[in-house]
C-alpha positions in Angstrom: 265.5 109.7 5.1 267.9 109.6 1.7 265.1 109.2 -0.6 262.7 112.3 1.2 266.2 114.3 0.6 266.2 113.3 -3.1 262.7 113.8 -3.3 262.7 117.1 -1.7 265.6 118.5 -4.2 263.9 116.8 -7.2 261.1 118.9 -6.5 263.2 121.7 -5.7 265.0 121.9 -9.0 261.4 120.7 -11.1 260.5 124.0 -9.5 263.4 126.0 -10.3 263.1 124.9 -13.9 259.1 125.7 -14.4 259.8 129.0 -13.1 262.9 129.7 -15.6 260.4 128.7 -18.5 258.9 131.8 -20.6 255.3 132.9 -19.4 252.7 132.0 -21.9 252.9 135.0 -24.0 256.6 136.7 -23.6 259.2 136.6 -26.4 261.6 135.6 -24.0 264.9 137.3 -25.7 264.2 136.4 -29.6 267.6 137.3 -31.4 269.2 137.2 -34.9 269.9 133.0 -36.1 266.7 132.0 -33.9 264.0 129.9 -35.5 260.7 128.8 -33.9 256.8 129.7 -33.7 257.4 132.9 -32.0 260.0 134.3 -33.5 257.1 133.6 -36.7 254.2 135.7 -34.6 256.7 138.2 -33.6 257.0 138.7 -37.5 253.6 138.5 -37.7 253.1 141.5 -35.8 255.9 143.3 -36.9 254.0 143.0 -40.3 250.7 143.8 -38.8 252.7 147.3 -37.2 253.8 148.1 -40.8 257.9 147.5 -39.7 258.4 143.8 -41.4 258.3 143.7 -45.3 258.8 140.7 -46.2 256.6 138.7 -48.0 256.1 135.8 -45.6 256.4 135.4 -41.5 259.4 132.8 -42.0 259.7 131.9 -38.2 263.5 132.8 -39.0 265.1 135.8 -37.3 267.7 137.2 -39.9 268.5 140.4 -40.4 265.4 141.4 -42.1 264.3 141.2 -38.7 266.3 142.3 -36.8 265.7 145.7 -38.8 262.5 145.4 -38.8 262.2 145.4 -34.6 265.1 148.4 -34.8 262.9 150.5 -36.2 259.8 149.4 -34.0 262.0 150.1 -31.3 262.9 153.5 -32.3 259.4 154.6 -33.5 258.0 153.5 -30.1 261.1 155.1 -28.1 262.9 151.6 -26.7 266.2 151.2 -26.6 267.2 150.3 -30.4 268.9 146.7 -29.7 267.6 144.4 -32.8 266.3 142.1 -29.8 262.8 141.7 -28.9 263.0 141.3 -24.8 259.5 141.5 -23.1 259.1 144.8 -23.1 259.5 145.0 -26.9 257.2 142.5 -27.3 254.5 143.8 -25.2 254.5 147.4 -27.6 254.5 145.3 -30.6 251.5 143.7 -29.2 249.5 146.6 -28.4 251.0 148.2 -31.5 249.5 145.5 -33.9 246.0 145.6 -32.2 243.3 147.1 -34.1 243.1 150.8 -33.4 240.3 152.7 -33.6 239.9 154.6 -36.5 241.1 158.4 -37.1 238.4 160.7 -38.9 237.6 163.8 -38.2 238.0 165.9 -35.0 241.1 163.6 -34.2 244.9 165.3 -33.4 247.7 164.4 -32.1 251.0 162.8 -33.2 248.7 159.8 -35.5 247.5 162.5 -37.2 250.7 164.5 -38.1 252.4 161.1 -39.7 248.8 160.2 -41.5 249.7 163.9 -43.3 252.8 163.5 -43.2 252.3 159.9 -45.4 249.8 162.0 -47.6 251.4 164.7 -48.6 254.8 162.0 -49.9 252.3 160.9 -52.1 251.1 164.6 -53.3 247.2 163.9 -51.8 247.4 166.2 -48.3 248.4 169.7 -50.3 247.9 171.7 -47.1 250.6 174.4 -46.5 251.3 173.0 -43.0 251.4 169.3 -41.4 248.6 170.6 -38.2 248.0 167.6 -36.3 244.2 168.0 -37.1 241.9 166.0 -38.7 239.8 168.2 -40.7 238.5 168.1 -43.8 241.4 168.6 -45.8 242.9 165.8 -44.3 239.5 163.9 -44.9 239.5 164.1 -48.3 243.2 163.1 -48.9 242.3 159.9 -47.4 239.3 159.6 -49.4 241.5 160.2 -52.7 243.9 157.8 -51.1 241.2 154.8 -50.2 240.6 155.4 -54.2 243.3 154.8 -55.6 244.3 151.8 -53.1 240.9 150.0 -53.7 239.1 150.9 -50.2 235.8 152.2 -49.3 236.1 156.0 -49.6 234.9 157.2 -46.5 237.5 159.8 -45.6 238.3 157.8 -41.7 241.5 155.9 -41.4 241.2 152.8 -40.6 244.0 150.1 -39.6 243.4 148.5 -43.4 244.0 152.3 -44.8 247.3 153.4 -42.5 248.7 149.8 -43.7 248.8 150.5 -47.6 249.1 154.2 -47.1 252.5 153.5 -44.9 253.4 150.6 -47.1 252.9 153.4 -50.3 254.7 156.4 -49.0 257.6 153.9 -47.6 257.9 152.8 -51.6 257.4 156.4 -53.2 260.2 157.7 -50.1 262.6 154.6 -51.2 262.3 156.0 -55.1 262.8 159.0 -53.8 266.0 158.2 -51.9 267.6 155.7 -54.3 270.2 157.6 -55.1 271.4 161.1 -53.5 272.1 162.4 -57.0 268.4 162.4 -57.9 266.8 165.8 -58.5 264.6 165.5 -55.3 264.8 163.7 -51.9 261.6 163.7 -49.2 262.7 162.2 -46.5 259.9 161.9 -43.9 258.2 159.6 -41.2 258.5 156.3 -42.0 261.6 156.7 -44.0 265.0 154.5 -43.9 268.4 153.7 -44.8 271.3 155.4 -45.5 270.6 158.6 -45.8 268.3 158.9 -42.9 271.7 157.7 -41.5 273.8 160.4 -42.8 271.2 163.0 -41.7 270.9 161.6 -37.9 274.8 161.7 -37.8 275.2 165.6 -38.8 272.1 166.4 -36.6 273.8 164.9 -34.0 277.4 166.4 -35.0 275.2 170.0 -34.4 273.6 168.7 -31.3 270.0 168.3 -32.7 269.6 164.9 -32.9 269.6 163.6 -29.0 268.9 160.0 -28.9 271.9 158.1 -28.1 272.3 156.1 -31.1 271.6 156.1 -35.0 268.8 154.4 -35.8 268.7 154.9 -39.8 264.9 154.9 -39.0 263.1 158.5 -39.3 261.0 158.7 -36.5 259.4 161.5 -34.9 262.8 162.4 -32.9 264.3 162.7 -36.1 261.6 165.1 -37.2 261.6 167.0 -34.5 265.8 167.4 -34.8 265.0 168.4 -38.9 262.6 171.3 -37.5 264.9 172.9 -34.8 267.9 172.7 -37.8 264.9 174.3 -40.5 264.2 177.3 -37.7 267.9 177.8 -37.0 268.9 178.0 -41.0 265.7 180.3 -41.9 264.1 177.3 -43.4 260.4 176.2 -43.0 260.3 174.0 -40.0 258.5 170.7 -42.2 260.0 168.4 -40.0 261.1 166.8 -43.6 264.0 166.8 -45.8 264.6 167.8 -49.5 266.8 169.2 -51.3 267.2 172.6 -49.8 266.8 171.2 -46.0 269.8 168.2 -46.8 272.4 170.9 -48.7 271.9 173.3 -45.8 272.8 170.1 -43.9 275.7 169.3 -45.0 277.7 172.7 -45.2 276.4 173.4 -41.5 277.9 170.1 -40.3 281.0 170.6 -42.4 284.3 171.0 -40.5 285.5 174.2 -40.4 289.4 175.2 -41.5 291.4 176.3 -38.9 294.0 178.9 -39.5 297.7 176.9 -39.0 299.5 178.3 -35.5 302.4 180.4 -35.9 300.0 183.1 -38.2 301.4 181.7 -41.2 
């Protein structure tokens, strides 16, 4: 009678412990000072998304990383934590997956960051970032899959909205080097610290909703940057230069308060 006991709490706990194990699949919490095959093919894909830049999937989670899966998290509207928790994981996976191709006809949010991209790297010289994939917008990839060594055929493939993100992340990071330089584009895609700076006076004017600072401009960052643009007279880009960040700054500066006592 002892031993069924045993036998039946063994089996109890055996049980217990199989179903505490991570599902084939799940990233099961990955955080920063981990080290293991997944945290390498949550890198992997984190490359394949355009968000790790690193050379190599180390199968280390440092802070690389973890900044790299902040600003996944942000661009795919999660809650900005550094950790990749199932839910992460399952966006990265359907965010690495081969997409179908934009070409012409196509609209929608893709479409405004593939212009967006083009016109940081002076190739989409329309007036306006539409949304539409028309010809204009064909031909800026075509000049794009030029210069990048691609087959010119004006549709954006996964191979083309790679190296154009990984170009207009590199001409936005010359760009934004230093705040003293005679022009700044900041735009989808861009990070660092003065993404940062703009979030926090967005935010200090009540623009910039999301409930932390990300230093990752997404598309709630761009749409913040246009309501500021409209309510200053500017045009409403959704990106910032010169004009947009000075604007910026003196609207988010405090204002002097006359001392009490009328003196």
């Amino acid at each position: 009678m002892q031993w069924k006991a045993r036998h039946v709490i063994m089996t109890s706990a055996f049980a217990s412990a199989l179903f505490m194990l991570p599902t084939e699949g799940k990233a099961a919490q990955l955080k920063i000072g981990m080290s293991d095959a997944k945290v390498k093919e949550v890198q992997q894909l984190l490359k394949a998304a355009g968000f790790f830049t690193y050379p190599t999937a180390t199968g280390y989670y440092g802070t690389i990383t973890e900044t790299a899966v902040k600003n996944f998290q942000s661009s795919v509207k999660l809650p900005v934590t550094g950790v990749v928790d199932d839910q992460t994981y399952a966006k990265l996976k359907t965010a690495s997956s081969p997409q179908p191709a934009l070409k012409q006809g196509a609209s929608g949010e893709a479409v405004k960051t593939l212009q967006q991209q083009l016109k940081t790297l002076g190739l989409f010289t329309y007036s306006e970032i539409t949304g539409y994939y028309g010809t204009i917008t064909a031909d800026a990839v075509k000049k794009f899959q030029k210069q990048a060594g691609l087959p010119a055929t004006g549709a954006a493939d996964n191979a083309t909205l790679t190296k154009l993100k990984d170009a207009a992340n590199a001409k936005t990071k010359t760009s934004t080097s230093s705040v003293n330089k005679a022009t700044i584009y900041l735009t989808i895609g861009s990070s660092g610290d003065l993404v940062k700076e703009v979030q926090t006076k967005l935010k200090q004017l009540g623009h910039f909703t999301y409930p932390e600072i990300t230093s990752y401009y997404g598309t709630i960052t761009a749409d913040a940057v246009k309501k500021f643009q409209k309510q200053a007279g500017l045009s409403a880009t959704g990106t910032v230069e010169n004009t947009t960040l000075t604007k910026l700054r003196e609207a988010a500066k405090p204002k002097e308060t006359a001392p009490s006592g009328g003196k």
